[in-house]
C-alpha positions, 0 to 999 in steps of 0.5 A: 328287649322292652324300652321305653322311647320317647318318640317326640316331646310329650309322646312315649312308647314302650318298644321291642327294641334290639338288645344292646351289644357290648364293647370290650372293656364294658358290661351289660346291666339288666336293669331293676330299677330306674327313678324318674329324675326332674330331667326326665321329666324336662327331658319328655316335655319340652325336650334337651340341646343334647337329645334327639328323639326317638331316645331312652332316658333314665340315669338313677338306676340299678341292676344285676350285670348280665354280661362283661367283656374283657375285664381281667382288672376289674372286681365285676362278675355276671351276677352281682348286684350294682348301681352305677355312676352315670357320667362319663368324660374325656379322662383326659382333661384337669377336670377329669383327671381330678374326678369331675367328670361333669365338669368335662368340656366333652361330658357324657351321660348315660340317658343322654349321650348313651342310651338310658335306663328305663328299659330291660337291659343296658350297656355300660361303656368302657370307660365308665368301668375303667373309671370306678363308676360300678358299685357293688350294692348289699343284698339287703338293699333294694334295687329301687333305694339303689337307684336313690344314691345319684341324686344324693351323690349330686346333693353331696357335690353342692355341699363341697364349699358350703362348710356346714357346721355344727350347730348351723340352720340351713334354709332349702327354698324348694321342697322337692325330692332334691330339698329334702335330700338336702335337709337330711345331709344338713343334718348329717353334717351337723345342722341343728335346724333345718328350714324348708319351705315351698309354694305347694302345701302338698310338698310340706308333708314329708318336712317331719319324716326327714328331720325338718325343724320349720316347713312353711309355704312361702307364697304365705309368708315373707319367706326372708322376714320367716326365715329371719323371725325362726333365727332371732333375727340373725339369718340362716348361715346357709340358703340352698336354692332346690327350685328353678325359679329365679326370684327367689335368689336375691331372697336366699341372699337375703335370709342368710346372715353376713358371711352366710353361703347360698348354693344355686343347686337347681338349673334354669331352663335357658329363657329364664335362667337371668336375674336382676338383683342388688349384687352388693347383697354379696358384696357388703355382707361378704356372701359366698355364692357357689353354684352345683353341676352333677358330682365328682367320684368321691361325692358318688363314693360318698353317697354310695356308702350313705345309701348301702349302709342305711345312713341315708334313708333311701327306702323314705324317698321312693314313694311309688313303684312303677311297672315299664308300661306306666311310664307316662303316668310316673312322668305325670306324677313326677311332674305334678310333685306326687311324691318324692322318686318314683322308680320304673321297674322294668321287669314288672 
């Protein structure tokens, strides 16, 4: 079969490689569609704590199955159409136990741990089977808006303590792919206006496709005095941080109102990820703050149900299609912000 291996940071080949054996209890997915996620494209370039190249990433994906072994339990057969839950854990730990996977101590991820999706065909291990993480998709849905559903499910997670309510503004510090995913379950939630804001003109475009009340770029403006101006004064009741720029977090407790929330959804890459900032923002104004890793089941069941019933326009968010030996231009297009998921096709 045909993979894409990144063979040193920066550096990726489309490779005739062996077709991946299964175990008992796992099944072979001949893949459709895999998206370019932000970790990807970390991954490809500067490289990750977990991964030894040569490696094939690749985690949002979707496929057919091509091949079980041994799943007398399990409601699978070669042939349907599926997309999959890519995290895996010990299943023996409280976090595990209580279908937090990513919060395991030994988590495992398809495209890190296990061999990724942006080649022809891929093993799903046991364990994930057993857990539920292989979902059924609808015929009328596309393999590429499939693959759309593990950022939304990672999008639900972060919104778990955020308590959003009907008639709440949202502000989303970051209009990338995840910002707007953001916005759209904000207002699914009941937000009534959503703000969003970024450095790059060009990200802005998509705020009137997705229900955007205000789109601004924030190197313009004071983003905490815009914020602040587009709710009378008073303050959003959330900030959602959706960029892996530490300045802008002591700005997010700055633009929600007292007792406002602020979730960290973006990671920070190691040499910048501390921050110096006035903590009794949080204190005197009785600030929650909560952080988001990955997603549990149920925000992945939650998700699931979103993409496949159309409730959550997946079809908006993949803007480019891609055949496998293009994959270093949709890493370039990833990384330069073109667009919102672009999704590898391995079979084009």
């Amino acid at each position: 079969m045909r993979a894409a291996v990144i063979t040193d940071m920066g550096k990726v080949e489309v490779r005739e490689v062996p077709k991946p054996s299964i175990e008992d209890g796992g099944l072979l997915l001949r893949v459709e569609a895999c998206a370019i996620c932000g970790t990807d494209v970390r991954i490809f370039n500067f490289g990750h704590s977990k991964v030894k190249f040569p490696w094939t990433t690749g985690h949002e994906f979707a496929g057919v199955v091509e091949d079980i072994k041994g799943l007398p339990d399990v409601d699978l057969k070669v042939g349907d159409r599926v997309n999959v839950d890519p995290t895996d854990g010990c299943g023996k730990c409280e976090y595990c136990k209580a279908g937090r996977a990513s919060l395991c101590p030994e988590t495992k991820a398809i495209g890190y741990y296990y061999p990724g999706a942006f080649a022809q065909y891929i093993a799903i291990p046991p364990s994930i089977v057993r857990a539920g993480g292989v979902y059924k998709i609808p015929n009328d849905l596309s393999f590429p808006e499939a693959a759309v559903t593990e950022p939304v499910a990672a999008a639900i997670n972060g919104h778990e303590n955020l308590n959003i309510k009907l008639g709440d503004t949202v502000a989303i510090i970051g209009a990338g792919p995840l910002g707007y995913i953001h916005s759209i379950i904000s207002k699914l939630e009941g937000a009534a206006k959503v703000i969003i804001m970024d450095v790059v003109d060009d990200r802005l475009k998509f705020a009137s496709e997705f229900g955007v009340n205000l789109a601004f770029n924030s190197s313009k403006v004071d983003p905490v005095e815009a914020v602040r101006e587009a709710t009378g004064g008073a303050g959003a009741d959330v900030a959602i941080v959706a960029c892996s720029v530490t300045q802008v977090i002591e700005q997010a407790m700055r633009m929600v109102k007292k007792r406002g929330r602020v979730l960290l959804f973006a990671g920070f890459p190691k040499d910048r990820s501390k921050v110096e900032m006035d903590v009794n923002l949080i204190h005197y104004s009785e600030i929650g703050v909560f952080g988001s890793f990955g997603a549990p089941r149920a925000a992945y069941d939650t998700a699931h149900k979103l993409v496949a019933s159309g409730a959550f326009p997946a079809k908006k968010f993949v803007t480019a299609t891609l055949p496998l030996d293009r994959i270093a231009e949709g890493f370039a297009m990833a990384k330069a912000g073109q667009g919102l998921r672009i999704v590898i096709q391995p079979w084009a």
